[in-house]
Each structure stands twice: as structure tokens, then as C-alpha cells.
C-alpha positions as a printed Julia matrix, in Angstrom:
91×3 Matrix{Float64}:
 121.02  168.38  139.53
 120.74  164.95  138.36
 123.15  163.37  140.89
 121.08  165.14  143.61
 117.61  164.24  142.24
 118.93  160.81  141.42
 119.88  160.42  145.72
 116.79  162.69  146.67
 114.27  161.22  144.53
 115.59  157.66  143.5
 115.54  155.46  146.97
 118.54  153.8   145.08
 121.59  153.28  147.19
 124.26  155.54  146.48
 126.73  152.54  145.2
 123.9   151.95  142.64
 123.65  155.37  141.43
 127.21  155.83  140.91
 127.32  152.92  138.84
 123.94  153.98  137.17
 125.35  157.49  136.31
 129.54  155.72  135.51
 129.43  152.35  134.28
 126.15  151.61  132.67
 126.37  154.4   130.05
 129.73  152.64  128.76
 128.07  149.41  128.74
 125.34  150.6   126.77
 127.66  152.6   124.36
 129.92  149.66  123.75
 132.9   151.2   125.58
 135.73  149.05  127.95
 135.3   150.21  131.86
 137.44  152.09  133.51
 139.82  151.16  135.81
 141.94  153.09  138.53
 145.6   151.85  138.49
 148.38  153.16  140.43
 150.69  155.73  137.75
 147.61  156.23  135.54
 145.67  159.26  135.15
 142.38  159.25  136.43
 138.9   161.27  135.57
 137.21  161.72  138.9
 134.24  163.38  140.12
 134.59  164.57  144.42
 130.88  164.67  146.03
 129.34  165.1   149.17
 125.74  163.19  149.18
 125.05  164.41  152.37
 125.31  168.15  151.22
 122.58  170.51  151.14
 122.36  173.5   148.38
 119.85  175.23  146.18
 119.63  175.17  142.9
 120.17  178.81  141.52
 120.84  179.97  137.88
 124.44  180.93  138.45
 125.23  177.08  139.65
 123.89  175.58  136.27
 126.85  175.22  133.99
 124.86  173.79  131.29
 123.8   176.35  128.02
 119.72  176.13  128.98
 118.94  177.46  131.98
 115.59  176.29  132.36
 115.06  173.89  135.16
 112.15  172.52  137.65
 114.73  172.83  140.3
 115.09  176.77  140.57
 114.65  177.71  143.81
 114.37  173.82  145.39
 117.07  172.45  148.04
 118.66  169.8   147.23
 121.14  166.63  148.64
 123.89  165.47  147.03
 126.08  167.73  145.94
 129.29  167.78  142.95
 132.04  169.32  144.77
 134.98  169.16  142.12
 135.94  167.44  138.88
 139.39  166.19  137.72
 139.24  165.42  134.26
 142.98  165.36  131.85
 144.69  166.68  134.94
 142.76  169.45  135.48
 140.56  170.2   138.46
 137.34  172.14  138.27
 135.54  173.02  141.56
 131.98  174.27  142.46
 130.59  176.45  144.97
């Protein structure tokens, strides 16, 4: 939900958000950037921010499942994650 509030809800450009929501938290934790290099593994996030879904109890993958979203449509959506070589995806 808070990539799809952050392009419903924001007005930021996309290319802003994803650098909001990537980069910025290392910077403000101290940590080096990443960078993609050919023979590395990578972590990646796939998303669609032209996506439409709703925002039901079974998609929240977090332990609370009290949100102001329930029931509310939504753009933007998380479609898969790679992270240590393996790939999560999300209905």
C-alpha cells in the first residue's frame, strides 16, 4: 500500500518515489548505494504503476491487518520481489 498511496496520493513523479522509497533510506541510515553490475546478484522489486487493485486482507503480508485502505482501489501495484535469488510474486 505505500508504493500505491505514495503514486496515488503523492503528485511526485514516479522516478522520485522510487528513489524516495530505495535510496534515501540508505542515505539516512549511513549505508553505501546500491549498484546493478553485470555478474552480481541483484535485490529487485517488478511493479506496474499503472495497475489497478483493491486492497483486501488476504493481500496484506504484513502481521497487523488493520489498514485505512480496506476496501479502496488503488494504482501502483508490487508485482514480484527477487531478493537472495529468490522470487516472490503477488496476486
Amino acid at each position: 500500500t505505500t508504493f500505491s498511496t505514495a503514486i496515488g496520493f503523492t503528485g511526485l513523479e514516479l522516478e522520485t518515489i522510487v528513489e524516495k522509497m530505495t535510496n534515501t533510506p540508505r542515505t539516512l541510515l549511513r549505508r553505501k548505494k546500491i549498484k546493478l553490475e553485470n555478474g552480481e546478484k541483484a535485490n529487485l522489486t517488478i511493479f506496474d504503476p499503472a495497475a489497478v487493485w483493491q486492497v483486501e486482507k488476504a493481500s496484506i503480508k504484513s502481521l497487523s491487518f488493520n489498514s485505512p485502505f480496506l476496501g479502496k482501489t488503488l494504482k501502483g501495484k508490487i508485482l514480484a520481489t527477487i531478493n537472495k535469488g529468490k522470487t516472490q510474486r503477488f496476486e
